[in-house]
MIPARO-602371 format. One record per residue (C-alpha): x, y, z; residue in one letter. Coordinates in steps of 0.5 Angstrom, whole numbers, plus 2048, in hexadecimal, padded with zeros to 3 digits. Example, Ala and Ser with C-alpha at 12.3 -4.5 7.8 and 13.67 -1.06 7.14 Angstrom:
! MIPARO-602371
<site u="819" v="7F7" w="810" resn="A"/>
<site u="81B" v="7FE" w="80E" resn="S"/>
This chain:
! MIPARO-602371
<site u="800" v="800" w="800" resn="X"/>
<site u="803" v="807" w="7FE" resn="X"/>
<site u="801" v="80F" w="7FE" resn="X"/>
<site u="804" v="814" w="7FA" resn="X"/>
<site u="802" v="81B" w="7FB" resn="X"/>
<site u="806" v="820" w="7F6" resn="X"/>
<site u="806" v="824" w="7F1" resn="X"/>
<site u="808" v="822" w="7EB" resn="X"/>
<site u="80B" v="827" w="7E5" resn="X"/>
<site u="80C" v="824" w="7DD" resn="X"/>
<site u="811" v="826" w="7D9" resn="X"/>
<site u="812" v="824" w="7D1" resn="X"/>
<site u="81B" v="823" w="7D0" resn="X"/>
<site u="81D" v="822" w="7CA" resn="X"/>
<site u="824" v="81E" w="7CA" resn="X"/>
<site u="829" v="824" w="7CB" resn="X"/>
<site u="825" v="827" w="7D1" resn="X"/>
<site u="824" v="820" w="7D4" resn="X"/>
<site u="82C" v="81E" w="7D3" resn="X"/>
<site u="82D" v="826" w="7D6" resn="X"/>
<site u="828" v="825" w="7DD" resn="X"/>
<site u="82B" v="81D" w="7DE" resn="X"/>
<site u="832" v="820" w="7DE" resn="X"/>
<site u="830" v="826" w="7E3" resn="X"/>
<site u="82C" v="820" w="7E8" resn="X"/>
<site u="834" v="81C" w="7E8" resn="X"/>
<site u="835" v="81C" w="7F0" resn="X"/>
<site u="82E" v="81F" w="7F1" resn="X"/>
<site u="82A" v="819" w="7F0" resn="X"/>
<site u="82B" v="812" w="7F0" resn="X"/>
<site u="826" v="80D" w="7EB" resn="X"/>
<site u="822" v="808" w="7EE" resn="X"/>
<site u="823" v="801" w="7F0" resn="X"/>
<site u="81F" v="7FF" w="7E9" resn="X"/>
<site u="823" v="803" w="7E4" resn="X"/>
<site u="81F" v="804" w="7DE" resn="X"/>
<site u="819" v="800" w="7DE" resn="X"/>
<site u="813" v="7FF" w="7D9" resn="X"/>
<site u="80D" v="801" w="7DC" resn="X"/>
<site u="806" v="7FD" w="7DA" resn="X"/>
<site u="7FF" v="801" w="7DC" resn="X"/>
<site u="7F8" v="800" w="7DB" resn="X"/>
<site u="7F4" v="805" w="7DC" resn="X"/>
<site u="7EC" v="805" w="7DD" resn="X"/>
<site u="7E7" v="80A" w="7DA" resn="X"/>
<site u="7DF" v="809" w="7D9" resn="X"/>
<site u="7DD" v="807" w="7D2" resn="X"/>
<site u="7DD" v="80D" w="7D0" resn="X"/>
<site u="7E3" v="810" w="7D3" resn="X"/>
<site u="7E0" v="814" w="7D9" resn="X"/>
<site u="7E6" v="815" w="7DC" resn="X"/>
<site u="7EB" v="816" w="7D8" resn="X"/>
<site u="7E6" v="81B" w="7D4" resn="X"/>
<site u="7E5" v="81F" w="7DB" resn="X"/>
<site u="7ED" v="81F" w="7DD" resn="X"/>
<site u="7ED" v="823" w="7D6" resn="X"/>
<site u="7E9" v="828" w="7D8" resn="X"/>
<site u="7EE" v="82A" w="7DE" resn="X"/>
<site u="7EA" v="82A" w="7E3" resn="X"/>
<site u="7ED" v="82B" w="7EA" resn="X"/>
<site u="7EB" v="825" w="7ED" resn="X"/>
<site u="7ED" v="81E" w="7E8" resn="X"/>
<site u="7ED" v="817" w="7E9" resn="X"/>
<site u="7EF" v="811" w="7E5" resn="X"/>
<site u="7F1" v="809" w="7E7" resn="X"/>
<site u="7F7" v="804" w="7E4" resn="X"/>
<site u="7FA" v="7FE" w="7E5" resn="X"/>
<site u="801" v="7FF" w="7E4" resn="X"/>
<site u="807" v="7F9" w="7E4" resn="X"/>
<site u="80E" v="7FA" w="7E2" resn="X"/>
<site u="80E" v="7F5" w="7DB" resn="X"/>
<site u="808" v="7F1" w="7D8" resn="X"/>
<site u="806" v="7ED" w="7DF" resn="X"/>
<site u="804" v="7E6" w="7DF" resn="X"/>
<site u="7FF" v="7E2" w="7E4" resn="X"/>
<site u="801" v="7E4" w="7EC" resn="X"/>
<site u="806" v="7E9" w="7E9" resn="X"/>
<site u="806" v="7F0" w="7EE" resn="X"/>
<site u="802" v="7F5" w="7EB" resn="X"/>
<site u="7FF" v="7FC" w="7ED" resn="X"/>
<site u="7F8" v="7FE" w="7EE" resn="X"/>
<site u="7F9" v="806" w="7EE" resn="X"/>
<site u="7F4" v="80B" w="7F0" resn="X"/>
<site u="7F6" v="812" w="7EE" resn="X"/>
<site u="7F4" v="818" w="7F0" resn="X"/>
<site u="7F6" v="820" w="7EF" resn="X"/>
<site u="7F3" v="825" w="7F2" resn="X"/>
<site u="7F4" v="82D" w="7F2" resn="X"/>
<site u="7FB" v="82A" w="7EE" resn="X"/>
<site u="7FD" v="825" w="7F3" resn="X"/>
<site u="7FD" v="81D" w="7F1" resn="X"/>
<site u="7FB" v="819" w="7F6" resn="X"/>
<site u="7FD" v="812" w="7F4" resn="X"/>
<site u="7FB" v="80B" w="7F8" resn="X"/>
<site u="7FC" v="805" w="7F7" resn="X"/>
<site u="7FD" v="7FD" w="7F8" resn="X"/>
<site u="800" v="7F7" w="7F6" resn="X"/>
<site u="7FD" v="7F1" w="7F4" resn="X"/>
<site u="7FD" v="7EB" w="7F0" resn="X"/>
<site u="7FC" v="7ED" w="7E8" resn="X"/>
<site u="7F6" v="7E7" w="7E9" resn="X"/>
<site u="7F3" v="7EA" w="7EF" resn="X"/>
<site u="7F3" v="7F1" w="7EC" resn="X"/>
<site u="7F0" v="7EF" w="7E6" resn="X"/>
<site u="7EA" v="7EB" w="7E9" resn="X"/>
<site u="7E9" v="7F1" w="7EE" resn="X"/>
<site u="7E9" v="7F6" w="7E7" resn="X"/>
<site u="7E4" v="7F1" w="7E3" resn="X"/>
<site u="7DF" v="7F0" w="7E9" resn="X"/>
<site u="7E1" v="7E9" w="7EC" resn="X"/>
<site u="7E6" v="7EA" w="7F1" resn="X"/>
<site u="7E8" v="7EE" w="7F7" resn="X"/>
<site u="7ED" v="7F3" w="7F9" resn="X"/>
<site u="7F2" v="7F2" w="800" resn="X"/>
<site u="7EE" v="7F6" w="807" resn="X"/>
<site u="7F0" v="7FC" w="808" resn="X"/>
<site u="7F0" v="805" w="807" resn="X"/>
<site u="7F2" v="804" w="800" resn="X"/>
<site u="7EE" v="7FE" w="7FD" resn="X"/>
<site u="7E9" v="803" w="800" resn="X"/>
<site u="7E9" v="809" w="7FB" resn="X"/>
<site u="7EA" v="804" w="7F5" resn="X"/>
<site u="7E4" v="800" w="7F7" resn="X"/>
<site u="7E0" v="806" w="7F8" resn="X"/>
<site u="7E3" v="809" w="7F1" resn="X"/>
<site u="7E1" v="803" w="7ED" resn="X"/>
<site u="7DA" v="804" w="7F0" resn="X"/>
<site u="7D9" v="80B" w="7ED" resn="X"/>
<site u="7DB" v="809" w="7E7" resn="X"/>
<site u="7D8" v="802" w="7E7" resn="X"/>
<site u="7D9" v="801" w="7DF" resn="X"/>
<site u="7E1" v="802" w="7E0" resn="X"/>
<site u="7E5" v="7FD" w="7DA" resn="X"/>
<site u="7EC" v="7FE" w="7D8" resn="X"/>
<site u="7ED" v="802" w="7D3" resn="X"/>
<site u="7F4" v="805" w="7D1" resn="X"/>
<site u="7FB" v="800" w="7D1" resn="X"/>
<site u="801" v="806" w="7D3" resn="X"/>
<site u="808" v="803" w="7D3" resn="X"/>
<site u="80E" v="807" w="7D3" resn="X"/>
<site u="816" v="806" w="7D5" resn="X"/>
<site u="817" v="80A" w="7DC" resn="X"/>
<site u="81E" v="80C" w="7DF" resn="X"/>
<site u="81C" v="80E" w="7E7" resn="X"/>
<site u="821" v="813" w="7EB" resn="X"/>
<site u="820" v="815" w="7F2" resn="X"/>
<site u="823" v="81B" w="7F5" resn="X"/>
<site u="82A" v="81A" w="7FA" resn="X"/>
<site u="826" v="820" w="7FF" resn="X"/>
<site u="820" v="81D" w="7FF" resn="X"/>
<site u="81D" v="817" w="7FD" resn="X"/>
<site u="816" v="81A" w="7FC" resn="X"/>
<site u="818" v="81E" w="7F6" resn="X"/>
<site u="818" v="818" w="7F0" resn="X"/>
<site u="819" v="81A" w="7E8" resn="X"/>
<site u="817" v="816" w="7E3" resn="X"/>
<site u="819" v="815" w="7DC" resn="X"/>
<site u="814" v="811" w="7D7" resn="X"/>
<site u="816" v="810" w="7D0" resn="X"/>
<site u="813" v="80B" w="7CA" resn="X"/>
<site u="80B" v="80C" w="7CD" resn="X"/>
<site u="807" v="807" w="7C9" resn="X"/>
<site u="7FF" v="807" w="7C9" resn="X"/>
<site u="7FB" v="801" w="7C7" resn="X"/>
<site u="7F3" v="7FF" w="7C8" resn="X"/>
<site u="7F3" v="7F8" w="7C6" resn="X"/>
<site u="7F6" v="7F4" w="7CB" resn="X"/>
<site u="7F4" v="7F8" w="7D1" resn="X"/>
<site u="7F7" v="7F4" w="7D5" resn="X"/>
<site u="7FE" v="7F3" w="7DA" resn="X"/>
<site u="801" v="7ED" w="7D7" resn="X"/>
<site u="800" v="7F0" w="7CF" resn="X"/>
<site u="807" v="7F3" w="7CE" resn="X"/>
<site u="80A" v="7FA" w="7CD" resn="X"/>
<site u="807" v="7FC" w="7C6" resn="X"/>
<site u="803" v="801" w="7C3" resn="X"/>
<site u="803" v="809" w="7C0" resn="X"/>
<site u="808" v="80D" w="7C3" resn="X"/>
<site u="806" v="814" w="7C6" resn="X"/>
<site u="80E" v="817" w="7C5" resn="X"/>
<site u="812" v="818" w="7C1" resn="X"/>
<site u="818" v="813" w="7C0" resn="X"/>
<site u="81E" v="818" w="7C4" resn="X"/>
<site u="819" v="81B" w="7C9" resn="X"/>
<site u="817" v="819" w="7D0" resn="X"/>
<site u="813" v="81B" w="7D5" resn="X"/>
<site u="815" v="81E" w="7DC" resn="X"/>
<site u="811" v="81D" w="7E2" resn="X"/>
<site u="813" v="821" w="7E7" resn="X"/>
<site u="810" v="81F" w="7EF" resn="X"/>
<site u="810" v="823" w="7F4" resn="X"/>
<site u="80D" v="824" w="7FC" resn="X"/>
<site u="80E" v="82B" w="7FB" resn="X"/>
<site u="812" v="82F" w="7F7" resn="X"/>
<site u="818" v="82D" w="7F1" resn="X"/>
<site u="81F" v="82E" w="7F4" resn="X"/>
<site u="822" v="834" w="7F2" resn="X"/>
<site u="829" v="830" w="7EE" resn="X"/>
<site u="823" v="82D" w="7E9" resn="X"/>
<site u="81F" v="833" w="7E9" resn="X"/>
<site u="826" v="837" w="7E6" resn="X"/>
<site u="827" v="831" w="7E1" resn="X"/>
<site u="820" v="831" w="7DE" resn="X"/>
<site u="820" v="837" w="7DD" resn="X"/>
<site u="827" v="838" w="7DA" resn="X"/>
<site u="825" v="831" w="7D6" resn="X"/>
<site u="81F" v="835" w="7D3" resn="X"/>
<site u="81B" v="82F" w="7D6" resn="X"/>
<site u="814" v="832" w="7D7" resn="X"/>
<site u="80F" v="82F" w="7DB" resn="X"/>
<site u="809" v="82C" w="7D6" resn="X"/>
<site u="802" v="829" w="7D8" resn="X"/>
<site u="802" v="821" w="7D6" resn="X"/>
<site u="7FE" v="81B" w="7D7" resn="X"/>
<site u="7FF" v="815" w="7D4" resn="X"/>
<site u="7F8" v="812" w="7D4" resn="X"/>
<site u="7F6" v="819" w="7D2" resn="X"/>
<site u="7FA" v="818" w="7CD" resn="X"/>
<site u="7F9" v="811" w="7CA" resn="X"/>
<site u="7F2" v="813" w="7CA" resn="X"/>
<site u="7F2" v="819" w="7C6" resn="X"/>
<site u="7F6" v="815" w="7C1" resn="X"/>
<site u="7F1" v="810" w="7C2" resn="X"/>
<site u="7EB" v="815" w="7C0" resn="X"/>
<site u="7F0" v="817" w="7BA" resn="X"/>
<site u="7F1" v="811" w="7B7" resn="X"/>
<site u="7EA" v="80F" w="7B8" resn="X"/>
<site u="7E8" v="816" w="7B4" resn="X"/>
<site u="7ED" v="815" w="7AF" resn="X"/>
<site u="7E9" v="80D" w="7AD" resn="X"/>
<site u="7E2" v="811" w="7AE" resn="X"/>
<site u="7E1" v="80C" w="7B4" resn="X"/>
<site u="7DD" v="810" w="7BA" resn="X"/>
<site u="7DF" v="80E" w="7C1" resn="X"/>
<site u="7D7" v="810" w="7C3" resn="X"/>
């Protein structure tokens, strides 16, 4: 069981400004016991995308759920079933470990989830949405960093984002459309409170600005293009 509450800021690096920002992190911050890992979601929507068509909106108060595996995960593989939050842009994150097998029993209506605070909220998220199914596949590779002075403040760099809706599951392998081009990656900066000033300065000697970007925001509008472009309607 897990609790993030944090500001998070995004921010689109082409390959100078990311090999830049990673030379000024040298003795400032240490990368992750993983090293970089391939992130697996599946994220959940109503059939007729509810929630990914209200986080556009930018409303002050989003939700969205997903379940996360690091790689395609098989049978008792562990996954997450994570229920995020932002609020008055603060994202607050919860989560649990399970079994893929549990987690998809609880999310098709067949099973249930472990006691507890967490399991809670998720169960009272899917019954305000009773209709939830998996909707967007999201894979990407991610290089993980923590700062040396404090733990609490993590960069993310994720490259190679790729979409699919056909196998919307954690077992299909990472394919699909790509959200990036080929030398840009995605920095996500997560903070309790404010960026330390050493990175400020970089990010902005670097001409790094910060962005709006959502990855299933994103996959869904180029769903909606493609759909457009073959005269399909998504209604």
């Amino acid at each position: 069981m897990e609790i993030f509450e944090r500001h998070e800021m995004k921010f689109l690096l082409n390959r100078e400004q990311r090999s830049r920002l990673e030379k000024a992190m040298a003795g400032r911050t240490r990368p992750d016991e993983h090293g970089e890992s391939t992130i697996c979601n599946v994220y959940y929507d109503t059939p007729d995308f509810l929630l990914i068509r209200r986080s556009l909106e930018k409303p002050v108060y989003k939700e969205k759920l997903r379940m996360r595996s690091y790689g395609p995960a098989y049978g008792q593989d562990e996954v997450f079933l994570e229920l995020k939050k932002k609020y008055d842009g603060i994202v607050y994150k919860r989560r649990i470990a399970l079994p893929l097998g549990q987690a998809e029993a609880f999310m098709n209506g067949s099973g249930k989830l472990p006691e507890g605070q967490i399991s809670r909220e998720i169960e009272w998220f899917c019954q305000s949405y009773p209709s939830l199914l998996p909707a967007v596949h999201l894979s990407y590779d991610r290089c993980a960093w923590y700062a040396v002075e404090d733990d609490d403040i993590r960069l993310t760099f994720d490259r190679n984002i790729r979409w699919q809706t056909e196998d919307c599951c954690l077992s299909a392998l990472p394919c699909g459309d790509t959200l990036l081009q080929a030398e840009e990656s995605l920095l996500e900066i997560k903070v309790p409170n404010v960026i330390p000033l050493w990175l400020v300065r970089v990010l902005s000697e670097a001409g790094i600005r910060q962005c709006s970007f959502s990855k299933y925001g994103s996959a869904y509008l180029a769903m909606l293009n493609n759909y457009r472009m073959r005269g399909v309607s998504l209604a």
